[in-house]
C-alpha positions as a LaTeX table, in Angstrom:
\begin{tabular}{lrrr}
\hline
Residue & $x$ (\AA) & $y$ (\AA) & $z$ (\AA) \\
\hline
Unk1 & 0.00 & 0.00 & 0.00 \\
Unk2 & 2.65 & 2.46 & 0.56 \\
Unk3 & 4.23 & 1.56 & $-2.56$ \\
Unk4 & 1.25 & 2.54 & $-4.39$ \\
Unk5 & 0.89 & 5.61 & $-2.11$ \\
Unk6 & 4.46 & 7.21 & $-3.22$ \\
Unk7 & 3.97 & 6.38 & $-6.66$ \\
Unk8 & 0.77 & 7.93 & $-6.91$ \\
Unk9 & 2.03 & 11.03 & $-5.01$ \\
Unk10 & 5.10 & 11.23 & $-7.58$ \\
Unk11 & 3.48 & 11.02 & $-11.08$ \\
Unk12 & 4.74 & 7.30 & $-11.29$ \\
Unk13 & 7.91 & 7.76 & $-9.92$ \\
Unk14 & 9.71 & 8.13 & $-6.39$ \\
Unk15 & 12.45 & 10.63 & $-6.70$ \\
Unk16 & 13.92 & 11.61 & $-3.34$ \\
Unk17 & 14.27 & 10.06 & $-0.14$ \\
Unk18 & 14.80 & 12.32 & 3.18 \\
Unk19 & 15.88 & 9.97 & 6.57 \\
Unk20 & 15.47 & 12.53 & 9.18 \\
Unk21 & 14.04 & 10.78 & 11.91 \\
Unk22 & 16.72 & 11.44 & 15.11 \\
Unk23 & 16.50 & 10.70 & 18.98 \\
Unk24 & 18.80 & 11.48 & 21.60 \\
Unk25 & 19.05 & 9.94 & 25.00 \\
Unk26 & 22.26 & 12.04 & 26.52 \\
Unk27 & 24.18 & 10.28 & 29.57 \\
Unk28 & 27.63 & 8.24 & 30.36 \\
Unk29 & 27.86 & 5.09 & 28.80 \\
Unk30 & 28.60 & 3.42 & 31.99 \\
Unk31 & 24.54 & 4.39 & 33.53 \\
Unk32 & 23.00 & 4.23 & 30.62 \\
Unk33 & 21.38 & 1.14 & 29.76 \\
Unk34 & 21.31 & $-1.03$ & 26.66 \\
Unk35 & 18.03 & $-0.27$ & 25.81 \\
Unk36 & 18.79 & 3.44 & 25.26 \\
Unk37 & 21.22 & 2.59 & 22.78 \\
Unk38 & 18.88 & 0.26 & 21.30 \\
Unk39 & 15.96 & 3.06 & 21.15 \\
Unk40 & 18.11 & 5.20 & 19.46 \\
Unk41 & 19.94 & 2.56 & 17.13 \\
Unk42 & 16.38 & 1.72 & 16.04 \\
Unk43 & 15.44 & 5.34 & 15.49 \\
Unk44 & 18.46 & 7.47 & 14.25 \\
Unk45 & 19.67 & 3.92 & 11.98 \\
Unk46 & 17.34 & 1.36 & 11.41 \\
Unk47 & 14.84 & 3.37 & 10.77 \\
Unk48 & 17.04 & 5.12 & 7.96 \\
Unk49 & 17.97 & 1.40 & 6.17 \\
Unk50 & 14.03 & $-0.03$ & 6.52 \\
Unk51 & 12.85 & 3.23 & 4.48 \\
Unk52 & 15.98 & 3.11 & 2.31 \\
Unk53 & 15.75 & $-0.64$ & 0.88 \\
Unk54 & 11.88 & $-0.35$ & 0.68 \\
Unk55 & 12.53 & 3.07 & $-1.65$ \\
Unk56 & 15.47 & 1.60 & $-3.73$ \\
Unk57 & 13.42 & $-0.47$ & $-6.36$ \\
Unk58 & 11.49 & 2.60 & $-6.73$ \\
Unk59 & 14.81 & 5.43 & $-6.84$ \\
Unk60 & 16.58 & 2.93 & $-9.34$ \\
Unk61 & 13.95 & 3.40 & $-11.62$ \\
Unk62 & 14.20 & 6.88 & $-11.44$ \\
Unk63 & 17.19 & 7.44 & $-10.89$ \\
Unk64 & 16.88 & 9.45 & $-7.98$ \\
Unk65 & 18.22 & 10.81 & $-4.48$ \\
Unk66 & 18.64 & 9.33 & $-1.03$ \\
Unk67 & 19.45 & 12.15 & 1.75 \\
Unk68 & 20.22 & 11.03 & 5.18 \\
Unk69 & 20.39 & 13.48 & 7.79 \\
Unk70 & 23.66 & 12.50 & 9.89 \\
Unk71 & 25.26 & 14.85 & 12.56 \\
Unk72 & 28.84 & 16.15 & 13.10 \\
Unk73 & 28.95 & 14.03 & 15.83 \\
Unk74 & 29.03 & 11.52 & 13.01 \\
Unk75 & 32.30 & 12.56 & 12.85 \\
Unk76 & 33.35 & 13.20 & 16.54 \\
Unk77 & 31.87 & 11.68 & 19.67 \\
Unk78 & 31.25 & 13.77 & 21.99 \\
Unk79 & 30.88 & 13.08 & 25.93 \\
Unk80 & 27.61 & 11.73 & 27.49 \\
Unk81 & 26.59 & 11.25 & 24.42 \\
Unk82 & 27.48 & 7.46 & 23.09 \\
Unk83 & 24.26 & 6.18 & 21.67 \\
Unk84 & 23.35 & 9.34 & 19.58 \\
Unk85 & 27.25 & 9.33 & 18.24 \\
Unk86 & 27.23 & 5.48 & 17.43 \\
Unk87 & 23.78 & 5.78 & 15.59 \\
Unk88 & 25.09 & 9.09 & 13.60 \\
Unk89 & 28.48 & 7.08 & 12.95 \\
Unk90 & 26.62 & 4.43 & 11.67 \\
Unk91 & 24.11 & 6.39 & 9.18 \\
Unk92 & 27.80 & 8.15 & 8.08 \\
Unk93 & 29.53 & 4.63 & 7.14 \\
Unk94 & 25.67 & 3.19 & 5.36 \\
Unk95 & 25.44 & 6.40 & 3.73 \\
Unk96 & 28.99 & 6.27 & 2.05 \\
Unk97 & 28.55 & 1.93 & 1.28 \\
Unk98 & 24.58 & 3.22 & $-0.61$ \\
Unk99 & 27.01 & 6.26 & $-2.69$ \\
Unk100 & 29.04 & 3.50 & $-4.00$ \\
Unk101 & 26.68 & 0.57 & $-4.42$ \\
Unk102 & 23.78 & 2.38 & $-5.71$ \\
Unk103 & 25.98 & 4.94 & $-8.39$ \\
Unk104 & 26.01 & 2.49 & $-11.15$ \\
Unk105 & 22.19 & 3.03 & $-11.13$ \\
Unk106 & 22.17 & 6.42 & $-11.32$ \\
Unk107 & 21.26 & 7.11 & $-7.76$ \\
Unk108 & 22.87 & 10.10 & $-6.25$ \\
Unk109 & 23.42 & 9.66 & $-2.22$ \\
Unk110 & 24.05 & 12.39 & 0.24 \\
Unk111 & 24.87 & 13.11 & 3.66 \\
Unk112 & 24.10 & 16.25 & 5.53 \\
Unk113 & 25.89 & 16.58 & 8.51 \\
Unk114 & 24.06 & 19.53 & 10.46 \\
Unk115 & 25.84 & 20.68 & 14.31 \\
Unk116 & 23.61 & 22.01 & 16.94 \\
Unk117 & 20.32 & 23.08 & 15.60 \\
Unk118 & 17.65 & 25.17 & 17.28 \\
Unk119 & 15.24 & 21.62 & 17.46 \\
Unk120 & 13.01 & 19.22 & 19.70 \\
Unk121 & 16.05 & 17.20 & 20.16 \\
Unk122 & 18.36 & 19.85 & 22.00 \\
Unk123 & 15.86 & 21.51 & 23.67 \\
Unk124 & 14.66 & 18.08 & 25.78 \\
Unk125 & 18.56 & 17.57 & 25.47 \\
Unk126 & 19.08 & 19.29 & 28.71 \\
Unk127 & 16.66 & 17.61 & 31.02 \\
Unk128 & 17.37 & 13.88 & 29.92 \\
Unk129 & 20.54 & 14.19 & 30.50 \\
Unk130 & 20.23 & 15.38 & 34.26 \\
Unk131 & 17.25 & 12.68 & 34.67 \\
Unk132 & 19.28 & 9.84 & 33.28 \\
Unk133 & 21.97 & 10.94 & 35.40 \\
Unk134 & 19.72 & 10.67 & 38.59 \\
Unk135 & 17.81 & 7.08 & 37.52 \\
Unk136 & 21.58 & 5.75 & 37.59 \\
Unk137 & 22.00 & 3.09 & 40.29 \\
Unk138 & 23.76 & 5.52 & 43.83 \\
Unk139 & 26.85 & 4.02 & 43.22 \\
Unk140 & 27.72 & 5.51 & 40.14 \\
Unk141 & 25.70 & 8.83 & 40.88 \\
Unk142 & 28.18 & 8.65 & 44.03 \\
Unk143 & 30.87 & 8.36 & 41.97 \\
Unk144 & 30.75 & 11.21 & 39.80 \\
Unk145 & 29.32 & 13.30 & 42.67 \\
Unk146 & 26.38 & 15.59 & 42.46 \\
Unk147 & 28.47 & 18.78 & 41.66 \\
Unk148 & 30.39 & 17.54 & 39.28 \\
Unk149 & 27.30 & 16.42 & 37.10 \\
Unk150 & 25.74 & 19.93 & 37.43 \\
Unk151 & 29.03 & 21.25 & 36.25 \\
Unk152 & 28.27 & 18.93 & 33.17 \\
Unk153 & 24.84 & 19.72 & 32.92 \\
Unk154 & 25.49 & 23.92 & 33.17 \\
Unk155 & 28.05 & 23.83 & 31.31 \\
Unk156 & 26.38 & 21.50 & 28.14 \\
Unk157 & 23.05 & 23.90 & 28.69 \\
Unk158 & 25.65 & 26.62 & 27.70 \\
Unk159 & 27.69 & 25.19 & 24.87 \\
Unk160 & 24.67 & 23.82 & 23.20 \\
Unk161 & 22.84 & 27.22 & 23.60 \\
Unk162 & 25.56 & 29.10 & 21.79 \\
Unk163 & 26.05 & 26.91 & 19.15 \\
Unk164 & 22.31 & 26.13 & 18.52 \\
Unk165 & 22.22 & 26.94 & 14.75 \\
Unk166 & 19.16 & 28.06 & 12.21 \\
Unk167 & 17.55 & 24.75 & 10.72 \\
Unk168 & 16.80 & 26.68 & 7.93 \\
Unk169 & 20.20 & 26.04 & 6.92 \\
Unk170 & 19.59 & 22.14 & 6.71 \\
Unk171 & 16.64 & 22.78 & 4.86 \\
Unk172 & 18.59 & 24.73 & 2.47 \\
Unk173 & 20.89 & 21.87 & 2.35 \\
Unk174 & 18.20 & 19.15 & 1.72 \\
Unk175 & 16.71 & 21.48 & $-1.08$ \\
Unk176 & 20.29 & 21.69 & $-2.58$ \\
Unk177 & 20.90 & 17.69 & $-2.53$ \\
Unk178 & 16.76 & 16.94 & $-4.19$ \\
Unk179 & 17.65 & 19.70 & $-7.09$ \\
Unk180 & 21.00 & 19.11 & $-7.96$ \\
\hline
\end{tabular}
């Protein structure tokens, strides 16, 4: 059925693909669990190769565009931050094994690689970290000590609020990959 619904919504054809689906759940790697990285894995990854092998029949006929909406920390990991940065690392590495599979078909692949961007994702950023922080079992919490993590936490709420970007500017980028 959704087969038929992108077709009709294309004139016949499918000619772009967008993955932008992204979760974070911020923390240490040693008190966060294994089903946070799995949530994100499933959302910020496998999400991304599901839609992409359903749409490739469809984009090799056309000849058409995949997009996948990566991060920089695609490209560095940053702190508290390990299931987000293995999930972006991953799209990276799919993203550049689709360029080279899928070119003999005529398929152009991109990557877009935004930084921090005024979203839903860093402004809930913030507040999961600190509560993931404080569900961590009291040995660990005891560990790092409750003023260091607030150092972490102030001092992320500022960094990210600085650097929080426009996301007209991935827009502008995603326009840019469809068109050309």
């Amino acid at each position: 059925r959704l087969k038929a619904e992108l077709i009709k919504y294309g004139d016949g054809k499918l000619w772009a693909v967008v993955n932008n689906a992204g979760i974070a759940i911020p923390g240490n790697a040693d008190f966060l669990t294994l089903d946070d990285f799995r949530r994100v894995m499933e959302v910020n990854f496998f999400a991304s190769v599901a839609i992409t092998k359903f749409c490739i029949p469809l984009l090799k006929q056309s000849r058409g565009r995949i997009i996948n909406i990566s991060s920089t920390c695609g490209l560095v990991a940053l702190a508290a931050n390990a299931p987000y940065n293995s999930s972006k690392f991953a799209l990276r590495a799919f993203t550049d094994t689709l360029r080279r599979e899928l070119s003999v078909w005529g398929i152009h692949v991109s990557l877009i690689l935004p930084g921090v961007m005024k979203s839903q994702i860093t402004e809930k950023y913030i507040g999961t970290l600190d509560r993931k922080f404080h569900e961590a079992p009291d040995d660990i919490r005891s560990a790092y000590g409750e003023e260091y993590w607030q150092n972490v936490v102030e001092n992320t709420a500022k960094t990210m609020s600085m650097m929080a970007g426009d996301s007209q500017q991935v827009v502008d980028a995603i326009i840019h990959a469809v068109e050309n």
